[in-house]
FISE-730020 format. One line per field, with one value per residue (C-alpha): residue number from 1; residue in one letter; x, y, z. Coordinates in Angstrom, 2 decimals. Layout:
k: [NUM, ...]
r: [A, ...]
u: [X, ...]
v: [Y, ...]
w: [Z, ...]
This chain:
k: [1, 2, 3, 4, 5, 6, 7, 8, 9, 10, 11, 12, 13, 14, 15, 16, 17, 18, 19, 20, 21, 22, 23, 24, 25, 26, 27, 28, 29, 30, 31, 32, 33, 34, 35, 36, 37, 38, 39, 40, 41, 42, 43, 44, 45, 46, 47, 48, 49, 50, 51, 52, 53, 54, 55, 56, 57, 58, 59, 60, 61, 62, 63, 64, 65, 66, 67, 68, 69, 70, 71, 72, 73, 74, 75, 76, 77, 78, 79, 80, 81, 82, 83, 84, 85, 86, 87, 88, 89, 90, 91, 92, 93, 94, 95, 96, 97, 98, 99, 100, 101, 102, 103, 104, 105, 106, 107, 108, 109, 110, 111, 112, 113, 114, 115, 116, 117]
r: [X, X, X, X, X, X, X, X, X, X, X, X, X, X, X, X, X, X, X, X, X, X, X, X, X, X, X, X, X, X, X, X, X, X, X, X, X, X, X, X, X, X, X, X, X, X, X, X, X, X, X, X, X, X, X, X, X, X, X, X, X, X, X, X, X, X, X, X, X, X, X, X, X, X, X, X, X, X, X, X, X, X, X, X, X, X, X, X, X, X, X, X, X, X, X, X, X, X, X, X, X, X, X, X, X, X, X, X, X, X, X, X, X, X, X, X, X]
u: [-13.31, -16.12, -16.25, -13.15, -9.13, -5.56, -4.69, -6.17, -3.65, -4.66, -2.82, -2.61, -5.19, -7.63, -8.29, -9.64, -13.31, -12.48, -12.99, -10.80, -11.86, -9.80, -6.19, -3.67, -0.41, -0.31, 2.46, 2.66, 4.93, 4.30, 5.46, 3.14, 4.48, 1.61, 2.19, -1.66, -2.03, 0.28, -1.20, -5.15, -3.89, -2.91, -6.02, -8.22, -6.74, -7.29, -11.30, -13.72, -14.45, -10.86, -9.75, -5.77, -3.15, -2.58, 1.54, 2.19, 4.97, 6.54, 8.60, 11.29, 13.46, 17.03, 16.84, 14.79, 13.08, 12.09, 15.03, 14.30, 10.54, 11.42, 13.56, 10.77, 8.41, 10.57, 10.55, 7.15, 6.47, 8.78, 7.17, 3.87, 4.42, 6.26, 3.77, 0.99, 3.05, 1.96, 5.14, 5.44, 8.26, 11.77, 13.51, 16.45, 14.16, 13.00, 16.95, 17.63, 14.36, 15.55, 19.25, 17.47, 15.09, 18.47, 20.52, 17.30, 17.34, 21.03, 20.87, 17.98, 19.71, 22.97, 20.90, 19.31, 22.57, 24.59, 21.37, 21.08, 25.19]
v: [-17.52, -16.51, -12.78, -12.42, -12.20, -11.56, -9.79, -6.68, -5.34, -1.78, 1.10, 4.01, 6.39, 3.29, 2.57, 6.07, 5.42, 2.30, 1.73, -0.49, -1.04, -4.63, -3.84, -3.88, -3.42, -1.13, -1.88, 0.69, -0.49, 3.06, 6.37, 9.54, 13.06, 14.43, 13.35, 14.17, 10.68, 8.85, 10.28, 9.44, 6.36, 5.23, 7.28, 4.71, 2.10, 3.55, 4.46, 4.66, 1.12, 0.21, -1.70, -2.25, -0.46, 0.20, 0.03, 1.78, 0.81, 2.63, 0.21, 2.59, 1.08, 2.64, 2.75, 4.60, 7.44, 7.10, 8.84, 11.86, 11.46, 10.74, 14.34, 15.95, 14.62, 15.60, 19.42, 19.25, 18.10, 20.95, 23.48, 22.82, 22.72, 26.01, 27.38, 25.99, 24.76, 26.57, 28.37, 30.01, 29.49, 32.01, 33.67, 30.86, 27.93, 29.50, 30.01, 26.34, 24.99, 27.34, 25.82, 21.93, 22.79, 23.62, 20.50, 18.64, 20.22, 19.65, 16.39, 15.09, 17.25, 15.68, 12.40, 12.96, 14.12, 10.78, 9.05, 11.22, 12.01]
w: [-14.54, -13.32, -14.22, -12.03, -13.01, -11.25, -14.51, -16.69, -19.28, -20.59, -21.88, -19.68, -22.31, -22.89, -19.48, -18.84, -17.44, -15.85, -11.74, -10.45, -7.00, -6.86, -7.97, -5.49, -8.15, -11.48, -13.52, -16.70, -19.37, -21.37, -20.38, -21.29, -22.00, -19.13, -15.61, -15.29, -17.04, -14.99, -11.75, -13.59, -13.95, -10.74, -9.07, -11.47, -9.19, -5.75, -5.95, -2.78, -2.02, -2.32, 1.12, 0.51, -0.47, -3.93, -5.06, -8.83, -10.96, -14.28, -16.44, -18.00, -20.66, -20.79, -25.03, -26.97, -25.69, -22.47, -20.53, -22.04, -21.52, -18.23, -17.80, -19.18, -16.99, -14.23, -15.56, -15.80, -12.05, -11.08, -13.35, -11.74, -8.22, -8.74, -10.27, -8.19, -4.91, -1.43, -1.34, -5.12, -7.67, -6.30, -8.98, -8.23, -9.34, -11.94, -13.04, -12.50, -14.03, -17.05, -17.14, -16.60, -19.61, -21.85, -20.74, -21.21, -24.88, -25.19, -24.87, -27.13, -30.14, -29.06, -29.34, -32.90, -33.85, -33.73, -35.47, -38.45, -38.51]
């Protein structure tokens, strides 16, 4: 091949380190608990030398866990950009980041529930 390939398959923690200045589509087929990885991982991607666009894709199965890895990750994203967002978390988003963070709750007990019931 010639040192060069339409394909590299890594795993979003054991690519960390790589540069790659080539890629025009990430595909994950893994979801992490940190957006920070997600958003390191596309950014490995989209480095300085990069000429084209650079589309990101997260595979998200509708079993197992990743719906609730995926609410989580959505509380997170909140959480932070309340926290660190131009305009400041308001005593209302805080309330319905609270309320999200108990259905989010609810529903993985209710989950375990009907597996160990």
């Amino acid at each position: 091949m010639a040192g060069e390939t339409n394909l590299c398959l890594l795993s979003l923690r054991s690519a960390a380190g790589w540069n790659l200045q080539r890629a025009t589509c990430v595909v994950a087929g893994e979801l992490d608990w940190s957006p920070a990885v997600h958003a390191q991982a596309e950014d490995r991607a989209y480095r300085i030398g990069q000429k084209q666009s650079v589309m990101s894709y997260f595979l998200v199965a509708e079993d197992g866990s990743d719906p609730d890895v995926l609410d989580a990750l959505g509380l997170k994203v909140a959480q932070l950009n309340g926290l660190m967002g131009e305009q400041g978390e308001t005593a209302e988003s805080q309330e319905e980041s609270r309320r999200a963070e108990e259905r989010h709750m609810a529903r993985i007990v209710e989950r375990l529930k009907g597996r160990v019931g």
